[in-house]
C-alpha positions as CSV (number, residue, x, y, z in Angstrom):
1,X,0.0,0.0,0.0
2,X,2.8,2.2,0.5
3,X,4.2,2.1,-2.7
4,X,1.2,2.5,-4.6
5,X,0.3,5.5,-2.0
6,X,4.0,6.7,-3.4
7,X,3.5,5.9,-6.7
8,X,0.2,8.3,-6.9
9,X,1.8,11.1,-5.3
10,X,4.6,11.1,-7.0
11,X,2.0,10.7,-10.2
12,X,-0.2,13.9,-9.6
13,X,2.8,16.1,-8.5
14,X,4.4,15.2,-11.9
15,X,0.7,15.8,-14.0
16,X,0.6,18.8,-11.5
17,X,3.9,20.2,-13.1
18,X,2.8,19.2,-16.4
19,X,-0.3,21.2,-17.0
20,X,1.3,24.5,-14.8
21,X,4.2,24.2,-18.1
22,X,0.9,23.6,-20.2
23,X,-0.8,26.9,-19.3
24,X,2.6,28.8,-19.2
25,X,3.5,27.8,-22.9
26,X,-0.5,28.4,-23.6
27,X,-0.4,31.8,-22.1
28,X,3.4,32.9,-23.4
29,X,1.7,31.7,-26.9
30,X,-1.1,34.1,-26.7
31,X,0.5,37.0,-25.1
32,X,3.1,36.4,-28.0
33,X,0.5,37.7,-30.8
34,X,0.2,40.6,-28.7
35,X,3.6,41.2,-28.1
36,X,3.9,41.1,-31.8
37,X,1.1,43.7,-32.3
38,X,1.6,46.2,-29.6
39,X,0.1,49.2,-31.6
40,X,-2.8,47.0,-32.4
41,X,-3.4,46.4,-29.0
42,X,-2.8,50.0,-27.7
43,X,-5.3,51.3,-30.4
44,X,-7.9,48.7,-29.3
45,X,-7.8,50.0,-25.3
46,X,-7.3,53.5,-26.5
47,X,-11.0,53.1,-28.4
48,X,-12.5,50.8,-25.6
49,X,-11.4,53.6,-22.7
50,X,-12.0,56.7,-24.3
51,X,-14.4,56.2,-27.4
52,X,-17.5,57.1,-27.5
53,X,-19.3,54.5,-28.9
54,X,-19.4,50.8,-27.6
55,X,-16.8,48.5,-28.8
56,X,-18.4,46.1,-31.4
57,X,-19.9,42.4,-30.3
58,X,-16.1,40.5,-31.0
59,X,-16.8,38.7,-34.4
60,X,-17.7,42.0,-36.2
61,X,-14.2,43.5,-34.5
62,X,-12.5,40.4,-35.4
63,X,-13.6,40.4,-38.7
64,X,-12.8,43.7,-39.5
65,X,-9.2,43.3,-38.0
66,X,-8.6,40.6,-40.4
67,X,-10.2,42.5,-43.0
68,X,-7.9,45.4,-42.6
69,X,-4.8,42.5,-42.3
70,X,-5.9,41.7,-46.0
71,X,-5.5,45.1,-47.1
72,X,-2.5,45.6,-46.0
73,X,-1.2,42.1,-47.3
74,X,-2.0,43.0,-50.6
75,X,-3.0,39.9,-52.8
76,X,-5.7,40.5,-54.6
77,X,-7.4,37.1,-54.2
78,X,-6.8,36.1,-50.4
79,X,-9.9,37.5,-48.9
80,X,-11.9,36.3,-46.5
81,X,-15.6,35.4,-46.1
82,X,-18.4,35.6,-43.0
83,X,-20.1,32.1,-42.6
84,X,-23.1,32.9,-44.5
85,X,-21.1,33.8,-47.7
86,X,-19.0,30.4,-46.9
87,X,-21.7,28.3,-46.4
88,X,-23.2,29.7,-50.1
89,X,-20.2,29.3,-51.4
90,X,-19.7,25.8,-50.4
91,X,-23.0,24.4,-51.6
92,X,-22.5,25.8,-55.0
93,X,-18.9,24.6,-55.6
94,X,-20.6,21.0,-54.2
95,X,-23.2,21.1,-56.2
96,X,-25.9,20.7,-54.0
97,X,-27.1,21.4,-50.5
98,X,-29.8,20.8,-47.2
99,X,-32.8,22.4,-48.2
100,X,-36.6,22.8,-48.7
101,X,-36.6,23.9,-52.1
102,X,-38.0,27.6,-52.1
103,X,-36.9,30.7,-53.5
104,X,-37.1,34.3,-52.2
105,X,-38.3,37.2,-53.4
106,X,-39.4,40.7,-52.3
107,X,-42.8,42.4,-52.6
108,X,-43.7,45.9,-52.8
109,X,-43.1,46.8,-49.2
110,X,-39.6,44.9,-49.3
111,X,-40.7,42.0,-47.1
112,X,-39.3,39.1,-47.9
113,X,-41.6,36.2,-49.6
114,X,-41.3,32.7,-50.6
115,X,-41.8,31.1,-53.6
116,X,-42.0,27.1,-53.5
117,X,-40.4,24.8,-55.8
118,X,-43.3,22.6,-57.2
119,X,-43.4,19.0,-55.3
120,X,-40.5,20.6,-52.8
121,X,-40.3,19.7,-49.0
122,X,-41.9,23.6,-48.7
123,X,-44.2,22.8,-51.2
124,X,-45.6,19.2,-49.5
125,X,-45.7,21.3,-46.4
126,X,-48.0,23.8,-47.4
127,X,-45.7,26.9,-48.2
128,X,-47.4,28.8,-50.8
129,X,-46.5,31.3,-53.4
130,X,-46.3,34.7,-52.1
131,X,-45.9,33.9,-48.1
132,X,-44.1,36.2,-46.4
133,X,-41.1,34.8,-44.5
134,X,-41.0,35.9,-40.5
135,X,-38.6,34.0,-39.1
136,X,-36.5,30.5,-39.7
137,X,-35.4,28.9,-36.8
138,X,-34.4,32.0,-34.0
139,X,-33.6,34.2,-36.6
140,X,-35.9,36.7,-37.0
141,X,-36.4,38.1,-40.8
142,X,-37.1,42.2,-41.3
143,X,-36.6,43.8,-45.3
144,X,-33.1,44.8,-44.0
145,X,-32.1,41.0,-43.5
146,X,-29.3,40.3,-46.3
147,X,-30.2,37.5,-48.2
148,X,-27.3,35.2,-47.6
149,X,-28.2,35.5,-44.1
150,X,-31.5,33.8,-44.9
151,X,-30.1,31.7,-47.1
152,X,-28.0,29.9,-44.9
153,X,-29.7,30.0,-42.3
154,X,-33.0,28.0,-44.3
155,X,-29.7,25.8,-45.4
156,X,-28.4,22.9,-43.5
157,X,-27.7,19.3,-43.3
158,X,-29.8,16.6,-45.1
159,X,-32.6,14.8,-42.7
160,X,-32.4,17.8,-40.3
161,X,-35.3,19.8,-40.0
162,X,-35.5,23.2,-40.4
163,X,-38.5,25.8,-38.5
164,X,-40.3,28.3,-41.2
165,X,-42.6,31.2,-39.8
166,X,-44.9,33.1,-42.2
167,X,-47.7,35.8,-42.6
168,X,-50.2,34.9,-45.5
169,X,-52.8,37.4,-46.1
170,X,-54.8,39.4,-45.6
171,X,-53.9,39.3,-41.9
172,X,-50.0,38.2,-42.0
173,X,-50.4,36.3,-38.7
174,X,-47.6,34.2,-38.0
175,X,-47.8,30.2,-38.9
176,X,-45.1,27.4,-38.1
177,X,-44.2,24.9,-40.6
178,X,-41.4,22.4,-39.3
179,X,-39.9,21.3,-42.8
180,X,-37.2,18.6,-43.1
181,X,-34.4,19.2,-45.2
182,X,-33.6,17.3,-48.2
183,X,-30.6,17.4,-50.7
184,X,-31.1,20.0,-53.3
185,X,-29.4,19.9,-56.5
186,X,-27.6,22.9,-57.4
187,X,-26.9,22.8,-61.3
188,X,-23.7,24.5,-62.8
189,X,-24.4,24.2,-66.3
190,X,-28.0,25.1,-68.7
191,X,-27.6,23.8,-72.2
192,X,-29.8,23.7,-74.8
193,X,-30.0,23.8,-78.8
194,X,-29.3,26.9,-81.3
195,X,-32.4,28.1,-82.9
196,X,-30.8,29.7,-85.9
197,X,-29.1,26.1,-86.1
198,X,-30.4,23.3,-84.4
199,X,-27.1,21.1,-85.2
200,X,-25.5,22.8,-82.3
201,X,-25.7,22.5,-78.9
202,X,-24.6,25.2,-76.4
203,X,-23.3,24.2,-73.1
204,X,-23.6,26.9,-70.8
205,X,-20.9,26.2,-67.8
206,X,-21.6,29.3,-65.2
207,X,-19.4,27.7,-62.5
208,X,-16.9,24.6,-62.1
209,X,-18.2,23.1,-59.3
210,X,-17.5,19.2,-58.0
211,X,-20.9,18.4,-60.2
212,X,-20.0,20.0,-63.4
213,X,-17.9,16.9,-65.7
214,X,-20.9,14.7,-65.4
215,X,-23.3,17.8,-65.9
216,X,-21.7,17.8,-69.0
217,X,-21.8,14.4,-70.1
218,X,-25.2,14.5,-69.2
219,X,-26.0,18.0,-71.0
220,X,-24.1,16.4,-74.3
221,X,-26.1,12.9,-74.2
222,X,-29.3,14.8,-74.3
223,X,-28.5,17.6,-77.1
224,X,-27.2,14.4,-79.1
225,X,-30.4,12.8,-78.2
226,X,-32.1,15.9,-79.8
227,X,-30.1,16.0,-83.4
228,X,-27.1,18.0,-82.1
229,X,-23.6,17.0,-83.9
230,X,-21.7,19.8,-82.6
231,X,-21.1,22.0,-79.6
232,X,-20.2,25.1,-78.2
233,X,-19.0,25.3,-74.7
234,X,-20.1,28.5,-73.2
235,X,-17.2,30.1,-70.8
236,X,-17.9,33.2,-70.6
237,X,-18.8,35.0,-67.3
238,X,-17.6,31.7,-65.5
239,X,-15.6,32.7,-63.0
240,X,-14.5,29.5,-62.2
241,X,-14.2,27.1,-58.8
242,X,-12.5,24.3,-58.5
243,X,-9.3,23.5,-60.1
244,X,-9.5,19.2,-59.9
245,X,-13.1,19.9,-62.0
246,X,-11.2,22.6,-64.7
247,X,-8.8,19.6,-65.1
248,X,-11.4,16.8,-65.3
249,X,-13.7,18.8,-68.0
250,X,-10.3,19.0,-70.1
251,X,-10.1,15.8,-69.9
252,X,-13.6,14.5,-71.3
253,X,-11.9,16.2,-74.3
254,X,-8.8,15.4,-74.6
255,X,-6.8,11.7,-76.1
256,X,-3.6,12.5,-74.0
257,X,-1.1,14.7,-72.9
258,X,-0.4,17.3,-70.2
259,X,-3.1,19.5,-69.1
260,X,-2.0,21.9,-66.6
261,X,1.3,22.2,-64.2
262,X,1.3,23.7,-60.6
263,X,3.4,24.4,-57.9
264,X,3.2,25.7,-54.3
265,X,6.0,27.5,-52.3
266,X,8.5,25.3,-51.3
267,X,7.4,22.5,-53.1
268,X,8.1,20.1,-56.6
269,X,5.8,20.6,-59.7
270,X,2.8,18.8,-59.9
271,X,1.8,17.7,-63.8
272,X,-2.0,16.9,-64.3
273,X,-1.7,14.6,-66.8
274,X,-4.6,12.6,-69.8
275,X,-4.3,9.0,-68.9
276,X,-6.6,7.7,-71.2
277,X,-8.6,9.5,-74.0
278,X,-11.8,11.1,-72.6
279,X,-15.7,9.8,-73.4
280,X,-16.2,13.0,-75.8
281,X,-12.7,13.0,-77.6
282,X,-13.9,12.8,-80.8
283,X,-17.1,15.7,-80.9
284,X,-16.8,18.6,-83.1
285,X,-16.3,21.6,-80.3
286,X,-15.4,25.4,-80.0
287,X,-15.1,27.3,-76.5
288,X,-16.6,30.7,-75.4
289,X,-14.6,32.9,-73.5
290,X,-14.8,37.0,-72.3
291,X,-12.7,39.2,-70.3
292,X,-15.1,37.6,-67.2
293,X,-13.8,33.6,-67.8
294,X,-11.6,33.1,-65.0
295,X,-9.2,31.0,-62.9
296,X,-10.7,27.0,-63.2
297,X,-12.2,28.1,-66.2
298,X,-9.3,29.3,-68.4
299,X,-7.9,25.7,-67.4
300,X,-10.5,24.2,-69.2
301,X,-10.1,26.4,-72.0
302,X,-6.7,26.8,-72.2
303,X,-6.0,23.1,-72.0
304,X,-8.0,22.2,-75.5
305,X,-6.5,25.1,-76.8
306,X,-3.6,24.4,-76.2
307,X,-3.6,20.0,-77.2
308,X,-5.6,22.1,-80.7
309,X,-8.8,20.5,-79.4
310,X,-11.0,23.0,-79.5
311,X,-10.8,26.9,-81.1
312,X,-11.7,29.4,-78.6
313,X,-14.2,32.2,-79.6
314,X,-14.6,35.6,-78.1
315,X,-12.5,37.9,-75.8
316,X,-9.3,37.5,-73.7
317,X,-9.5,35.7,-70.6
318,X,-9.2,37.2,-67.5
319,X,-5.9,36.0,-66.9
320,X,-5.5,34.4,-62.8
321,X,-3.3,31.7,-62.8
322,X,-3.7,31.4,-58.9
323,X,-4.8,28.8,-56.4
324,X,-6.3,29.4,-53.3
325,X,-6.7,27.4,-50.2
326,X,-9.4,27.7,-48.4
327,X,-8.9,27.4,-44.1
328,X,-12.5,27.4,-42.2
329,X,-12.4,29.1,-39.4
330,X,-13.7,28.4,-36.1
331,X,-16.9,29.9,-36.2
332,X,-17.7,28.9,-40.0
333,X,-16.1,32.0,-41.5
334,X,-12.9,31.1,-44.1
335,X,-10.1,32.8,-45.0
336,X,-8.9,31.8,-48.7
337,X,-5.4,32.1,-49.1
338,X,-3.0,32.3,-52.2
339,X,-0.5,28.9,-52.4
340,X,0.7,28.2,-55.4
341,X,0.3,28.9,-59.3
342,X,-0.6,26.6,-61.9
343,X,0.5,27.2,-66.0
344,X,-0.3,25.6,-69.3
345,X,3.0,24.4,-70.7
346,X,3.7,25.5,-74.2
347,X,1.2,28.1,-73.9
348,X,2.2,31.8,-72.8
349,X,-0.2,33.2,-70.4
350,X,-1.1,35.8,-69.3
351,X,-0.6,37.7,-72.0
352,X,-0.2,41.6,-71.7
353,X,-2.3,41.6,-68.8
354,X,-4.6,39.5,-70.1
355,X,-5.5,35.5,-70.5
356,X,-6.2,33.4,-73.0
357,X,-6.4,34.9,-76.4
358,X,-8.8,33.8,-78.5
359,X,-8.4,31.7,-81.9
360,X,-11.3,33.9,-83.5
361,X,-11.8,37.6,-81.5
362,X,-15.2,38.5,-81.4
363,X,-16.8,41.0,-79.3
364,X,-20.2,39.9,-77.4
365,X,-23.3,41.8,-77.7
366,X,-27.0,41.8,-76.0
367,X,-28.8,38.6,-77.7
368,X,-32.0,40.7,-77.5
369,X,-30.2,43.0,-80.0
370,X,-30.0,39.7,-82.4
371,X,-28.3,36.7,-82.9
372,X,-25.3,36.6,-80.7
373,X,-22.2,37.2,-82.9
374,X,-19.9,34.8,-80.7
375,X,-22.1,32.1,-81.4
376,X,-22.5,33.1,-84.9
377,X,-19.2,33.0,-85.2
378,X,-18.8,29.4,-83.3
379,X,-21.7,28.3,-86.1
380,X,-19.4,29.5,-88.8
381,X,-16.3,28.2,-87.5
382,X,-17.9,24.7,-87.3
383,X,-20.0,24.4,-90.0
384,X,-18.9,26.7,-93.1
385,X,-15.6,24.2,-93.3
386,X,-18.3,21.2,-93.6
């Protein structure tokens, strides 16, 4: 009994020292960031003593602190994001999301108002056209709400359920729905055929998401279904996502060879290579782009430019050969940070401030104003030869 007695003291006095070294190093750690930012600190009492105004509730402070630490690190694509913008920008880059299926509007008055999707969890609940929303869960909804706010809030995981309040009229009194959430699809592409020449198919891609390869598979089986023997892959505005999807839509195109090559700081070259020919290598294609295709998107492009696959149509890229990481933070928010840079080899770009230069340059127009003269000029390039 002794030793055991011995063996226990002698046990808590050393997990004793243990955690007292354990909060030192924890303390020293955080007292180092403000050793580091001294004026920061100083500023920070010098408002909370003397200001006027209250000091803001701590995420809005943090956030503009890491705001103004953006500024002053001066890359124009590190910025940072609240968690309702994150959350948004999540389920679009997956593809799909938690939700009821219902879109907002606003009336006359500004309120808010739903619109069902038809055979939606909102819908089979009884949420009809024109209700106006009044709360979701403990958030309560004024005009002034911004609509990511709402947004994410409605949003959340699949099988979860999900507390609606609404006015109907002509009284507006409130009324509870509790609506579980199902997944939504979130498409990145539209497609459909030309009318002034039903041979083609356009493939509208507005963002490279996870979902976006088999979109298009699925986009070019149906236009085929319908007659179409070529396409045109609409670019522009794209702004693009994510980098693994830029490379995969290359290579539904492409028979082989090297699509894109990237690097991070410190690191060896990664090559992204064609290992076998894609399931839409032999299709008769051209490629949209404007000053507004962007980052994933000028992969994409650049790529079956570059291997001759496909001509590219319209205006210079936008020219961002960057890649961001993003870090969530703890409450949700995300910083996305600059890491590396990617390149097409054999292929100079940017050019002149600029990205991709087209193969035929053609400047866009309103459609309303007539027929589109990129895609008259994609009909041309692909049929007048024929």
């Amino acid at each position: 009994m002794t030793f055991w007695r011995s063996f226990f003291i002698t046990l808590a006095v050393i997990l004793s020292l243990a955690a007292a070294f354990l909060a030192g190093y924890l303390f020293n750690a955080s007292q180092s960031a403000a050793i580091n930012f001294p004026l920061l600190v100083e500023a920070y009492n010098i408002i909370k003593d003397r200001g006027f105004n209250d000091i803001p509730p701590a995420p809005a402070l943090e956030y503009g602190m890491i705001r103004g630490m953006l500024q002053a690190y001066n890359e124009p694509h590190t910025i940072f994001l609240e968690p309702p913008q994150q959350e948004l920008e999540t389920n679009a880059l997956e593809g799909k999301y938690g939700g009821i299926g219902v879109q907002m509007g606003n009336d006359e008055q500004g309120n808010w108002v739903l619109f069902p999707v038809p055979n939606s969890p909102a819908s089979q609940a009884g949420i009809l056209e024109g209700d106006r929303l009044l709360g979701v869960d403990d958030l309560a909804i004024t005009p002034q709400a911004p609509a990511d706010t709402i947004q994410s809030a409605i949003r959340g995981p699949v099988g979860k359920s999900v507390t609606i309040v609404i006015g109907r009229a002509p009284d507006y009194a409130p009324i509870s729905f509790k609506i579980k959430r199902t997944e939504i699809q979130l498409p990145s592409i539209t497609w459909h055929l030309e009318p002034s020449e039903p041979r083609l198919g356009i493939i509208k891609v507005n963002l490279i998401a996870a979902t976006t390869p088999d979109e298009i598979l699925s986009a070019v089986k149906d236009l085929e279904a319908r007659d179409a023997t070529h396409f045109a892959m609409d670019l522009r505005d794209n702004p693009g996502g994510l980098l693994d999807a830029g490379v995969e839509i290359a290579r539904l195109f492409l028979r082989d060879g090297i699509v894109i090559q990237q690097q991070y700081r410190g690191r060896s070259v990664d090559t992204f290579d064609v290992n076998k020919p894609g399931p839409l290598v032999d299709i008769p294609l051209v490629v949209l782009i404007n000053t507004n295709s962007a980052s994933a998107s000028e992969i994409t492009a650049g790529a079956l430019q570059n291997h001759h696959r496909a001509l590219l149509i319209g205006t210079p890229s936008f020219g961002k050969d960057t890649i961001q990481l993003i870090f969530t933070l703890r409450d949700k928010s995300s910083l996305h940070v600059t890491a590396a840079h990617w390149w097409i080899p054999g292929l100079e770009f940017p050019v002149n401030g600029h990205g991709l230069q087209p193969d035929i340059l053609v400047e866009s127009q309103d459609a309303s104003v007539g027929i589109d003269p990129v895609i008259k000029a994609a009909i041309s390039a692909l049929f007048d030869s024929h």
